[in-house]
N, C-alpha and C positions, 0 to 999 in steps of 0.2 A: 441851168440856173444854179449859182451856188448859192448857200447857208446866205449871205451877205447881201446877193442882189434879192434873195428871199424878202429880207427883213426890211429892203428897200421899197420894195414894194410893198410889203403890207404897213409900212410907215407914211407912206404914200398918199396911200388910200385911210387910212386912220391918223389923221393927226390929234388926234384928243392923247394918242399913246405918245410918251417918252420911246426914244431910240430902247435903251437899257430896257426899260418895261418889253417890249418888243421881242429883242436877244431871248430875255427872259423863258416869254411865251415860248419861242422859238425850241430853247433848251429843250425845255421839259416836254414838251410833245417827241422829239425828239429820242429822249431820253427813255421815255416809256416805252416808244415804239421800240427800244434798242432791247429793253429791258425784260420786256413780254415776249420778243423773241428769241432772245437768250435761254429760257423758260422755256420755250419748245409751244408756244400761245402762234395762233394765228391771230394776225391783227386784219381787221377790213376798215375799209373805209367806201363809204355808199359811195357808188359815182367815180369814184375814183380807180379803187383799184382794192387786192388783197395780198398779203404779205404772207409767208407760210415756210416753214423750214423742213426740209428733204434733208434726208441723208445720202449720201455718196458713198457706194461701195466700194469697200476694197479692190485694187487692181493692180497688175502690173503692167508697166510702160517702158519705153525705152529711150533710154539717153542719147538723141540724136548726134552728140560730139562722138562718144565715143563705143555707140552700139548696145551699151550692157544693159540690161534688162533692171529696172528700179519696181522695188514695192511699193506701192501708193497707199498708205491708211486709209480708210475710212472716212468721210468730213463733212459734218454738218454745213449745208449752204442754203442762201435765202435764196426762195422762189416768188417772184410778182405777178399773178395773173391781173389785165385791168380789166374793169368794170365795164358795165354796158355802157352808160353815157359813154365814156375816156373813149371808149373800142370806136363807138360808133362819132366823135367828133374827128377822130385821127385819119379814117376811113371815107369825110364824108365830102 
């Protein structure tokens, strides 16, 4: 589902909201979650799932073209475990 078919849907199901009011909502929820985990914040969300940022150690790898061995920094990455409900409707 993207950002768009998102907002169709909950325009769908809510017609008292303006499309724009909608995007809105959209954003900022959005925006938070983007924002908190920048921050190094885990985000949850009941039912659903939780959001949490791992760091990635340093490594070396190798450049499959031409063989030679690459340093890989360090890098922050998002991890998502889902929630009991989500686990158990996917499974069921």
């Amino acid at each position: 589902m993207t950002r768009s078919e998102l907002i169709e849907k909950i325009a769908s199901q809510m017609p008292n909201l303006t499309i724009r009011d909608i995007e809105g909502i959209v954003s900022v929820v959005f925006d938070k979650l983007t924002s908190a985990l920048a921050a190094g914040d885990r985000v949850e969300i009941r039912g659903f799932g939780a959001f949490s940022v791992r760091n990635r150690k340093p490594r070396v790898a190798i450049n499959p073209k031409n063989k030679t061995k690459v340093e890989v920094p360090s890098k922050n990455i998002v991890h998502f475990k889902t929630g009991k409900e989500l686990h158990d409707r996917l499974n069921s």
